[in-house]
C-alpha positions as a Markdown table, in Angstrom:
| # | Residue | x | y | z |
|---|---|---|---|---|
| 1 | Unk | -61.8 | 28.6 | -6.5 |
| 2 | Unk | -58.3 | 30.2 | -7.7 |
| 3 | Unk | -57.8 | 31.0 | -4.4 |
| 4 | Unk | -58.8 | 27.7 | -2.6 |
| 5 | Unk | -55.7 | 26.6 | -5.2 |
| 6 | Unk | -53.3 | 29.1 | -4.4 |
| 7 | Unk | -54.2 | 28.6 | -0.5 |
| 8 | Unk | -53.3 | 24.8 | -1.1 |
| 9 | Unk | -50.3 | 25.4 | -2.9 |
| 10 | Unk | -48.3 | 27.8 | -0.4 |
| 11 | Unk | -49.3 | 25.2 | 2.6 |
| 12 | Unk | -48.1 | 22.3 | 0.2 |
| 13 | Unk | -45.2 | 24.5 | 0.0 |
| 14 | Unk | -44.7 | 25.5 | 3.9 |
| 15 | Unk | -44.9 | 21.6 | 4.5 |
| 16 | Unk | -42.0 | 21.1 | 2.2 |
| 17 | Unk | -39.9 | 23.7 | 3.5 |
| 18 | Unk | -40.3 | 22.3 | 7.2 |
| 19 | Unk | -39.4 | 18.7 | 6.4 |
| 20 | Unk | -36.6 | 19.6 | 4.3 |
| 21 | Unk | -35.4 | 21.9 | 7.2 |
| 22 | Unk | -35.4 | 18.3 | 9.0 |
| 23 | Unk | -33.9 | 16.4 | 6.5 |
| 24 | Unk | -31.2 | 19.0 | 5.8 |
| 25 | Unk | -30.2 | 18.8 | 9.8 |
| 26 | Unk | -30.3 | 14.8 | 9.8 |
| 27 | Unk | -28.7 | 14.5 | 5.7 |
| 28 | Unk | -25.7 | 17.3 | 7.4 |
| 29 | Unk | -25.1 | 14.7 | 10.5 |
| 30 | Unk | -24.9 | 12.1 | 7.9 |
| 31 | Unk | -22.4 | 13.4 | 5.7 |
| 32 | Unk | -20.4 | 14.2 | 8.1 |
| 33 | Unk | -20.2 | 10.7 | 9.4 |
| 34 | Unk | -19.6 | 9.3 | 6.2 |
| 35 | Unk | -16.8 | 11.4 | 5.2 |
| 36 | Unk | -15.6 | 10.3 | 8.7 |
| 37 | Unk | -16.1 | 6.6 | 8.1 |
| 38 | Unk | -14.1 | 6.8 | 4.9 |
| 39 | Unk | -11.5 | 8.2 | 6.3 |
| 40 | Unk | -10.8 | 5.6 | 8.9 |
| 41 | Unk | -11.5 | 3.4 | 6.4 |
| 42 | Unk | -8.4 | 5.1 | 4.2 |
| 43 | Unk | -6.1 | 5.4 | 6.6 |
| 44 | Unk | -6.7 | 1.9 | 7.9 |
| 45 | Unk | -6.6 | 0.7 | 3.8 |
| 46 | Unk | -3.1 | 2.6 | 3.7 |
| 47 | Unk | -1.8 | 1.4 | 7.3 |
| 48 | Unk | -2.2 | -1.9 | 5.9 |
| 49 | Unk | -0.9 | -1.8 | 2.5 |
| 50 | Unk | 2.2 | 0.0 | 4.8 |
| 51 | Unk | 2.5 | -3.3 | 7.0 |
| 52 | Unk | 1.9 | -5.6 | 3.6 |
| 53 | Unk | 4.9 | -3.5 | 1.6 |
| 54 | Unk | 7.3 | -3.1 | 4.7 |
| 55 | Unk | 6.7 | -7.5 | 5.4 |
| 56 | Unk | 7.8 | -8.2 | 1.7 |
| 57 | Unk | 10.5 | -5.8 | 1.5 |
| 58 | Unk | 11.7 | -7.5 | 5.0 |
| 59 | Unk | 11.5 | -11.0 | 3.4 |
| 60 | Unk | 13.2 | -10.0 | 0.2 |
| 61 | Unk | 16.1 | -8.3 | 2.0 |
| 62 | Unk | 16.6 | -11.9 | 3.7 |
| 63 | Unk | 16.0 | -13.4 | 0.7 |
| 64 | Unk | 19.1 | -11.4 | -0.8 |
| 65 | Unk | 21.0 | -11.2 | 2.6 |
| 66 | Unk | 20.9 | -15.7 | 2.4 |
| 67 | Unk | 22.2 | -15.7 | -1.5 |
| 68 | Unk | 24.9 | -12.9 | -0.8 |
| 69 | Unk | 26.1 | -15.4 | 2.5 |
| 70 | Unk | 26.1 | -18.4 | -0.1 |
| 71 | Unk | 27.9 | -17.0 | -2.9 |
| 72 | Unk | 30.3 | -15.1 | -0.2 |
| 73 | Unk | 30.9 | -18.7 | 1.4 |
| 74 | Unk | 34.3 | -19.9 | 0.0 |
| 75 | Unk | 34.5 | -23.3 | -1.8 |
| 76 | Unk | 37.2 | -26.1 | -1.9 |
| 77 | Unk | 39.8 | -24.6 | -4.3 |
| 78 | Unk | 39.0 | -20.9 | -3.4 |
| 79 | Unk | 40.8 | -18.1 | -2.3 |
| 80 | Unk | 39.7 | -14.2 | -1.6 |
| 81 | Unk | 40.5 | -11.7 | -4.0 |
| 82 | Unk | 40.9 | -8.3 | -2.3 |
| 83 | Unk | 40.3 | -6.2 | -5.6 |
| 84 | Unk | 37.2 | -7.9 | -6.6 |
| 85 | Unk | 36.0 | -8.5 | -2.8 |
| 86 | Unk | 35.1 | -12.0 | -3.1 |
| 87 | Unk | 36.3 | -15.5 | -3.6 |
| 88 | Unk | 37.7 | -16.7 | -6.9 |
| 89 | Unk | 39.0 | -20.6 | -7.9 |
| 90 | Unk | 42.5 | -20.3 | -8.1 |
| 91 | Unk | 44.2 | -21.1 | -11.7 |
| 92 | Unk | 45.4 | -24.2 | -11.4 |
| 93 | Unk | 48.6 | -24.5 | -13.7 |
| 94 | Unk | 48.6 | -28.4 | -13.8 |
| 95 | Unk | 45.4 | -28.8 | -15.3 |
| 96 | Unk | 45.5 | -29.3 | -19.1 |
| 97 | Unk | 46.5 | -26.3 | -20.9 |
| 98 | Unk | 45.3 | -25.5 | -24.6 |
| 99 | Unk | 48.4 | -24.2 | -25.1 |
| 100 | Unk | 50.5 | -27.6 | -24.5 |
């Protein structure tokens, strides 16, 4: 009877071993798929957070670029003052002086 038990154990056993010889071949294919897939998936993730960063730096350089052209723009009363590089309201001596 020991034996009928030890018979059904090593076939039990030999079944296993076959159909995880299957699985191992199918759960290999797998894995390698998947760590495919998330690598697309990663380098499609970073290509687009790329694009996303290089579009906002673009539109806050012309967001900088338009205020440097309107503070560069010279205003009625103005003149350019080479040391400083930009335009500066000339003193105007005879406007009201605390001094008077």
């Amino acid at each position: 009877n020991l034996a009928k038990v030890d018979d059904d154990d090593i076939s039990f056993v030999d079944k296993l071993e076959k159909k995880l010889d299957v699985i191992s071949v199918c759960h290999e294919e797998a894995r390698k798929l998947r760590d495919v897939r998330r690598s697309e998936e990663a380098q499609l993730r970073a290509e687009a957070e790329a694009v996303a960063k290089q579009e906002a730096d673009e539109k806050e350089r012309k967001r900088l670029l338009e205020d440097v052209t309107k503070e560069a723009e010279a205003k009625p009363g103005m003149i350019w003052n080479p040391n400083l590089r930009e335009y500066q309201y000339l003193h105007d001596h005879t406007e009201e002086s605390w001094r008077d």
